[in-house]
N, C-alpha and C positions, 0 to 999 in steps of 0.2 A: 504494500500500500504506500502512496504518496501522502508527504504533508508537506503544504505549504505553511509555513511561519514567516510571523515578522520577526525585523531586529529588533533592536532595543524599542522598549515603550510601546509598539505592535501588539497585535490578534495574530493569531489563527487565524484561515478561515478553517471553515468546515471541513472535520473528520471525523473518519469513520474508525479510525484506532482505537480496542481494545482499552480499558488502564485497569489493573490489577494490583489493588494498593495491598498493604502487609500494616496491622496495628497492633501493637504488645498487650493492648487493651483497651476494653467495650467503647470509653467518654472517647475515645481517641480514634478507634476507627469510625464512630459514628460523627466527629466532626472533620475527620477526610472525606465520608461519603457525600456529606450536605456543602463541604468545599468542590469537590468535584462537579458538580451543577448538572450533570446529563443524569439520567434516571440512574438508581445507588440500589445497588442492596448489599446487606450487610449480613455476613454470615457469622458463626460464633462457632471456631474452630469445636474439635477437628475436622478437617473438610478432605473429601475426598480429593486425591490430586491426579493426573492435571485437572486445574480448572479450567473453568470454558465462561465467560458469562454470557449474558444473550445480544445479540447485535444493537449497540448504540447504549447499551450497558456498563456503566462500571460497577465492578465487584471488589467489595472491600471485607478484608477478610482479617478479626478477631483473633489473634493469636493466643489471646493469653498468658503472654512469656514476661509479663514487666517483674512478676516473684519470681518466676521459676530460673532453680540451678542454671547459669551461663550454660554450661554444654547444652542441657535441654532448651532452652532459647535459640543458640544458634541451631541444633537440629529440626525444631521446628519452622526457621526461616530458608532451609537447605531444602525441607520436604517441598516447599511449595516453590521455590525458585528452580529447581533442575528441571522440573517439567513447566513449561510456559508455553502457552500456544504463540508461534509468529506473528511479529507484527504489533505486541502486547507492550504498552506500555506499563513500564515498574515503575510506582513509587512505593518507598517505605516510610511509615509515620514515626516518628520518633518526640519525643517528649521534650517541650521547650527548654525546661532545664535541668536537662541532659539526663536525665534516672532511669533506671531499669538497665537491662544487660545492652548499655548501647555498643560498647567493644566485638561484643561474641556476636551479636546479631550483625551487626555493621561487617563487622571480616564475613560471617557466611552468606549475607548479601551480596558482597563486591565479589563471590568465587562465579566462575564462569561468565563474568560480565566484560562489556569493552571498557567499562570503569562507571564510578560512580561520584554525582554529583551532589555534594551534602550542604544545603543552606536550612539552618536551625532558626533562623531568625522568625519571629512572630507581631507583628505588626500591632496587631488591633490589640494584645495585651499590654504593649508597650515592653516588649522584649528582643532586639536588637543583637545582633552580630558586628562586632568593629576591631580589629586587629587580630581577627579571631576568635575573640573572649565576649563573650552570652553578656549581657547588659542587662540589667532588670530597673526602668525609671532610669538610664542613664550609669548606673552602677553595677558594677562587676559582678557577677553571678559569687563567686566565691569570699566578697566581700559582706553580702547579706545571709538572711537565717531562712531561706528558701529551700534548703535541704536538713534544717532541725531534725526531721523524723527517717532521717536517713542514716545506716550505720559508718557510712565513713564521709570525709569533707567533700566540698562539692570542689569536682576540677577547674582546675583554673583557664583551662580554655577549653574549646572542639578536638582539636589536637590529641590534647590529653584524654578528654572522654575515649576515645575513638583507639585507645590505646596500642595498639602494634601495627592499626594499620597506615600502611604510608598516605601521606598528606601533603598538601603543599598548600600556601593561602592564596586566596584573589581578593587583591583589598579593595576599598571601594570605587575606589578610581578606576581599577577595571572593568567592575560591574558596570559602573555610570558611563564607561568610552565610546567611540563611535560606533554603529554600525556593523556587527563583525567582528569587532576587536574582542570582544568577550567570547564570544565560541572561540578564536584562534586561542585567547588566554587557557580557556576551556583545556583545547585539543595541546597544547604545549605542555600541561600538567599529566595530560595521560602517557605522552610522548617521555616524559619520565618514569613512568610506572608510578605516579602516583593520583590519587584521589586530588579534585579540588572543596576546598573549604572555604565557601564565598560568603564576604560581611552582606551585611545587608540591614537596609533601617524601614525602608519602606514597600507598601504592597510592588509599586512600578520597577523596585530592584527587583524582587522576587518575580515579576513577572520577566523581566531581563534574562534573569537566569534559568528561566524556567527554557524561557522561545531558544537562546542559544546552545540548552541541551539540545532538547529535541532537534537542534539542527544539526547536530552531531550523529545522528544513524539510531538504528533502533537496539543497539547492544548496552547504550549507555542509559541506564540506571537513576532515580533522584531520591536522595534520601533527606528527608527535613520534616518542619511541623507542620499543620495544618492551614501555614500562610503559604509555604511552597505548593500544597495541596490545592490551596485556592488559587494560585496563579496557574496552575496546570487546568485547574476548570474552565478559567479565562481562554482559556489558548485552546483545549477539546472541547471543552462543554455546549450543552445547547442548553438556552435560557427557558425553551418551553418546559423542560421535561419538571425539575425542582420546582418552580416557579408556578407552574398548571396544578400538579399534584399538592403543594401547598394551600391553591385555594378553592379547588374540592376538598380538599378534608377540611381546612378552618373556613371557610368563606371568606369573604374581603378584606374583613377585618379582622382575621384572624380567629374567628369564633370555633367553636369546637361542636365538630358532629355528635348527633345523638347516639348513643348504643340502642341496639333494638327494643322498640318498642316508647320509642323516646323518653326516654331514660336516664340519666345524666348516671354514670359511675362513677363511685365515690373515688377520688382520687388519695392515694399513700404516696407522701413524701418520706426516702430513707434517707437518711444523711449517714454516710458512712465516712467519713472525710474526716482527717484528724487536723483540719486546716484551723488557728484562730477564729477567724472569718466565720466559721459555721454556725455560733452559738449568734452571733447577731443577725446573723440569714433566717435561724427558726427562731428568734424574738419576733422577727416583724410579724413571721407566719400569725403565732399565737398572738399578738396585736392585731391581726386582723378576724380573729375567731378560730385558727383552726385547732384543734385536740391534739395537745402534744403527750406526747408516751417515752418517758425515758428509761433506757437501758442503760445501766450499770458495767464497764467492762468487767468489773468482776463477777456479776452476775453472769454476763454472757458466757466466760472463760470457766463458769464452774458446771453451776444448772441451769442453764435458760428456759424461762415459760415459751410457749408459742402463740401469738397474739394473736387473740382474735378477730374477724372478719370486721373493719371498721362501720362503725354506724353515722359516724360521722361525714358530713360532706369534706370534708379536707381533714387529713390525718399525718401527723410526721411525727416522724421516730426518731431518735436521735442517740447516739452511744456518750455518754459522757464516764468522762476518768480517763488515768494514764494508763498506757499499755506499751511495753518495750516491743525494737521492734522485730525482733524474734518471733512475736506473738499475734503481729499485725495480720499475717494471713489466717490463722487460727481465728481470730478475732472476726474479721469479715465475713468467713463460712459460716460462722457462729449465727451471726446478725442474720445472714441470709435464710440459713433455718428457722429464726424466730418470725420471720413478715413471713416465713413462704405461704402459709395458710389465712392470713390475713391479705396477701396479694392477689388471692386468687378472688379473678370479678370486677377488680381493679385497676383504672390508669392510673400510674405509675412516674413518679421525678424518682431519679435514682443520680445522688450525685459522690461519685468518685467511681473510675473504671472497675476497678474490680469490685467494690461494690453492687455495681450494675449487673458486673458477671454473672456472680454466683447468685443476685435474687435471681434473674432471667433463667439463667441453668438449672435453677429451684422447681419453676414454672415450665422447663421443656419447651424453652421460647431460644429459636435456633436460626432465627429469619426475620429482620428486620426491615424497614422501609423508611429512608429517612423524606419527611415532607417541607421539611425547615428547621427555622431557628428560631429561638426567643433572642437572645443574644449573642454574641461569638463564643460557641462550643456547648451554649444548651440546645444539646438538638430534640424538635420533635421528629420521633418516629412511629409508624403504626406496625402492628405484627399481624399476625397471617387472622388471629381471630379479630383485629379489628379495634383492639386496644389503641391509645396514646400512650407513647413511654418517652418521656424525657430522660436524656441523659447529657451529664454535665460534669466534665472533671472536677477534683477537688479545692483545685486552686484559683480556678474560675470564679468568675461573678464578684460583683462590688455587694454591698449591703443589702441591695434590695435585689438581692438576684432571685433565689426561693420567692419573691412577692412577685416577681415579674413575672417567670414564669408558671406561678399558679393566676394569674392574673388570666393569663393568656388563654391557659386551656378551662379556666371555669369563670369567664368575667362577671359573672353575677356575686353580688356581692355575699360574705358568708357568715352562718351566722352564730352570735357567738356563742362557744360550749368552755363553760368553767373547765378549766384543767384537773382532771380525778390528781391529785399529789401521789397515789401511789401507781401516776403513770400506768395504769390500767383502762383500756377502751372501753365505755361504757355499753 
């Protein structure tokens, strides 16, 4: 197949190329799929391999590897990369600042490839690439406490993340040059046997870098976050596919369809996210009426009850206390056992990836459909029975993130229910 690309600052036009993205986890491949803009679906590993998606499809595909062992990580990114149908554009999603197995997966990516393109930068968060080194508001990624819940310090640039594999940078000057000069930059770094690693501050870079991959042949490879995701949508995407499907299912303004028999489902908010941030996200919730249910991590970690089927129109759960992070994946299964039997019947905000995982894995929900966004990275999706499932990383969303997106899917306003104190659903 042909593609025509611009240079710098350029479209696409139209094509009909395959794209076959790779996500360590759920929040993450569901805001590649809704970045990708052609019609998405979202699969939750293990997936039979080779893939195939259906023509004018991209297929985003769930790994699950952001806990698992490095070796099991990278073997899970080797199963799905040896077999590729031709013509298939690769992206891999990788997490803005920088966690999970980015080394093991990143080396079993770049095996069999004409090389790989890695821009990490994330625009709409205000996370930035410059000399190399991840920026968060301007500031060094290894400078702030963005990785507190992590067992070792955060790297101090891509490079390092990226550990043994060869690299070279392309500073911004290059990104921003004329014409051309960037894919040569590109093709010079392969020319060396190494990867490039390009800064980046804005969508229009990422979109640079994205066109003067792809002008490079179809063996080269892009690996970054969901802002490279979104310039590759830019460049393949078609506007009707995302775009139509969002407003059949919310209508213009975003409203949310009936479940059968017109019906509103009660919607459960989990917050599985060890972020700050979250306890001011389910404030506002419970400020605006909804039944908040809190779990205990050492409740979770010993006996946990299984909550019952909510009666409430809006319901969020929330884990409070510390938990080492040895314990973190223990912990999230945990939580997922406690809502599974309350989520069933239920649309769904589910924010932190593997959180998201293991309720949906609860529920036998293996087939997703992303329709939009509330904001950058809460995505709505609907599943094969018809649900809404919001899913939204952990580190996402400003203060009214939780109000926005319940806002969205149930606009009617809600109403209030006292908080039971011993966190039980009435």
């Amino acid at each position: 197949m042909s593609l025509s690309a611009a240079g710098h600052g350029g479209h696409a036009q139209g094509s009909d190329r395959p794209v076959l993205a790779l996500a360590d986890d759920l929040s993450g491949a569901a805001e590649t799929a809704v970045a990708l803009r052609s019609p998405a679906r979202i699969l939750l590993g293990p997936v039979p391999v080779p893939v195939a998606s259906a023509p004018g499809e991209s297929l985003v595909l769930d790994l699950d590897s952001r806990q698992l062992p490095a070796d099991r990580a990278a073997r899970a990114v080797r199963d799905v990369t040896r077999s590729v149908p031709a013509g298939t554009v690769l992206f891999k999603k990788v997490d803005s600042l920088l966690r999970g197995n980015l080394a093991a997966e990143a080396a079993a990516y770049a095996r069999g490839s004409a090389g790989v393109v890695i821009a990490t930068a994330l625009p709409p968060a205000r996370r930035t690439v410059l000399g190399g080194v991840v920026h968060l508001d301007g500031v060094p990624l290894h400078e702030t406490d963005a990785w507190r819940a992590e067992p070792r310090p955060a790297p101090h640039s891509v490079t390092a993340a990226l550990g043994g594999l060869p690299s070279a940078p392309v500073p911004l000057t290059a990104v921003r040059g004329a014409p051309g000069a960037l894919r040569e930059a590109l093709r010079a770094r392969f020319a060396q046997g190494r990867h490039p690693v390009c800064d980046a501050e804005t969508e229009a870079d990422l979109d640079a870098i994205a066109a003067a991959s792809l002008e490079l042949g179809p063996g080269i490879r892009l690996l970054g976050t969901g802002g490279l995701a979104g310039a590759l949508g830019r460049l393949l995407g078609t506007h009707n596919g995302t775009h139509d499907s969002h407003r059949r299912a919310y209508g213009e303004h975003g409203l949310p369809s009936l479940a059968p028999g017109n019906v509103v489902r009660p919607l459960l908010v989990v917050v599985g996210t060890a972020e700050p941030s979250a306890r001011g996200q389910v404030a506002h919730l419970v400020a605006d009426g909804a039944h908040h249910v809190s779990l205990t991590t050492r409740e979770l970690l010993g006996s946990p009850r299984r909550l019952a089927p909510p009666t409430a129109p809006v319901t969020v759960v929330r884990v409070t206390g510390a938990a080492g992070t040895a314990q973190a994946r223990r912990l999230v299964a945990a939580l997922a056992d406690a809502v599974a039997d309350a989520a069933h019947g239920c649309d769904l905000v589910l924010t932190g990836g593997e959180t998201a995982r293991h309720v949906l894995d609860a529920l036998r929900i293996t087939d997703l459909r992303p329709v939009g966004q509330v904001h950058h990275g809460a995505v709505i999706s609907r599943t094969p029975d018809g649900r809404s499932v919001v899913t939204r990383p952990g580190s996402y969303g400003r203060a009214d993130s939780l109000r926005r997106i319940v806002r969205a899917l149930r606009p009617a306003p809600v109403p209030h229910r006292p908080t039971d104190p011993t966190g039980v659903a009435p």
